[in-house]
N, C-alpha and C positions, 0 to 999 in steps of 0.2 A: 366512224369512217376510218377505214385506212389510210395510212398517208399516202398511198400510191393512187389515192382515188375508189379502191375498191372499198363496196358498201359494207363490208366484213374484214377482221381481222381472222389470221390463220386459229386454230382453235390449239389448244396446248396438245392434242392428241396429232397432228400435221406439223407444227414445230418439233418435238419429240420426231417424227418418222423423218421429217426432212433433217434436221441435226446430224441423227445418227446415218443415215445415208451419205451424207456427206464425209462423215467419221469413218464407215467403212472404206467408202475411196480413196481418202486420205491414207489408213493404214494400209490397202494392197499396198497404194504407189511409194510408200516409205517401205516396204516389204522389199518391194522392186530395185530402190535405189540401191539400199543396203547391202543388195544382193550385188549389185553392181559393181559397186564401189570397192565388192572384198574379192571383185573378178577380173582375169582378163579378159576383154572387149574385141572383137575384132578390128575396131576401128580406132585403137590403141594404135597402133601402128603409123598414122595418116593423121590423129589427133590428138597432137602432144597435150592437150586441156582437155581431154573426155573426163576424166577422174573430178576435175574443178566444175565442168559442166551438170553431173551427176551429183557430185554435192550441193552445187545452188538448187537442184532440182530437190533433194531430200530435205535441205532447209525450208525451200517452198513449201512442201510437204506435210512435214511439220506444222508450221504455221500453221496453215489450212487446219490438221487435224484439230490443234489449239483453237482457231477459230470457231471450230464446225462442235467442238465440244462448247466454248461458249455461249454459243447459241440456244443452247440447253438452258442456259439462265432464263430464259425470257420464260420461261415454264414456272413459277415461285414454290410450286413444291418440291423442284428438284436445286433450286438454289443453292440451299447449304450443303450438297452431295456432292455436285459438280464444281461449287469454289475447292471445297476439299479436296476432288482428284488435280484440278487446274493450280492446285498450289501443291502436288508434289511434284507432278510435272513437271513444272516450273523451276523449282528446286533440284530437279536433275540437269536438265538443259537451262540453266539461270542466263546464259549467251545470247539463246538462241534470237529473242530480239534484237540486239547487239548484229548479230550477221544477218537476219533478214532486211535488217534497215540499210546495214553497208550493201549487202549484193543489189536489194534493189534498187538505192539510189547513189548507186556508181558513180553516175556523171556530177550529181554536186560534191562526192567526193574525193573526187578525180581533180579535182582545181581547188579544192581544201574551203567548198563551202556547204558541208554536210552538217546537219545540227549539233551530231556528238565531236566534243573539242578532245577524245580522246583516241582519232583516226584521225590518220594523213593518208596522202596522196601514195605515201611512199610505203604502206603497208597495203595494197588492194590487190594487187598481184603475186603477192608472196605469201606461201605456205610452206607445211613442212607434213610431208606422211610419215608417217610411224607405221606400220605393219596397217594395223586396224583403224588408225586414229590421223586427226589431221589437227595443225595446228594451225592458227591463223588469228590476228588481231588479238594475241596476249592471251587465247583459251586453246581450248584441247577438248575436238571432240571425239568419242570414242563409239565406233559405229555400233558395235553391239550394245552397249550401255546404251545409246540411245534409242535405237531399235527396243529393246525390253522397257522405256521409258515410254515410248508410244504405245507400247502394247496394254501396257498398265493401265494409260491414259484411255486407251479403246476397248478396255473391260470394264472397267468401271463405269465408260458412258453408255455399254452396251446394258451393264446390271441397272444402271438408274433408268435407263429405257425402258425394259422389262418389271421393272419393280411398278415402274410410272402406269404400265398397259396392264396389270395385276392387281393395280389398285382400282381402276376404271371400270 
């Protein structure tokens, strides 16, 4: 039984479609950010934070796509394919947990009771753009680099997809 109750678990062939479905949405909306973030907005003008808004957004993003490739483990013959692209990913973006945990919990960070002891209160608002790249909490992201790091990450789950449905 599933744990939600249902008298079936999903079968590795529905895990697989749902994964990569989610991996694709993931990479448009990191497509999207990226795009954004190396733009001007019309709402630039009226919103001094759209640039910092946009980037929480493509970090979410991220994640997600990390997640939604994850997910792909639950499949065991794509295991060792999908650790391998999720550890070079990782290896590009090594931060990106680091800033998903700051953006989203803001507010214990915000009074200095956030679990990482290497963020304060007094780095949560402050960054620094470079051209392409933004700095913040002691890293440096670089939007094209990362953008080509998602993509890497969303070919590789797309071949272990296809490989998966070619063997079936």
């Amino acid at each position: 039984m599933a744990e939600n109750g249902s008298t079936t678990a999903p079968s590795d062939g529905a895990i697989m479609e749902r994964a990569f479905s989610y991996c694709n949405e993931s990479m448009k909306t990191i497509i999207l950010q990226c795009r954004r973030l190396q733009t001007s907005e019309p709402e630039d003008s009226d919103f001094l934070f759209r640039k910092l808004a946009d980037l929480r957004f493509l970090i979410l993003s991220l994640d997600r796509l990390y997640k939604s490739a994850h997910l792909m483990r639950k499949v065991p013959s794509t295991m060792s394919d999908v650790d391998k692209a999720l550890r070079k990913f990782n290896n590009s973006i090594p931060f990106l947990k680091k800033f998903r945990d700051v953006g989203e919990h803001f507010d214990e960070y915000s009074v200095d009771s956030g679990r990482r002891d290497d963020v304060t209160r007094f780095e949560l608002q402050v960054g620094k753009w470079n051209d392409d790249s933004f700095e913040w909490l002691g890293e440096t992201l670089n939007i094209l680099d990362t953008k080509n790091a998602a993509k890497e990450l969303f070919i590789a789950m797309r071949d272990i997809k296809n490989n998966f449905f070619s063997q079936t």
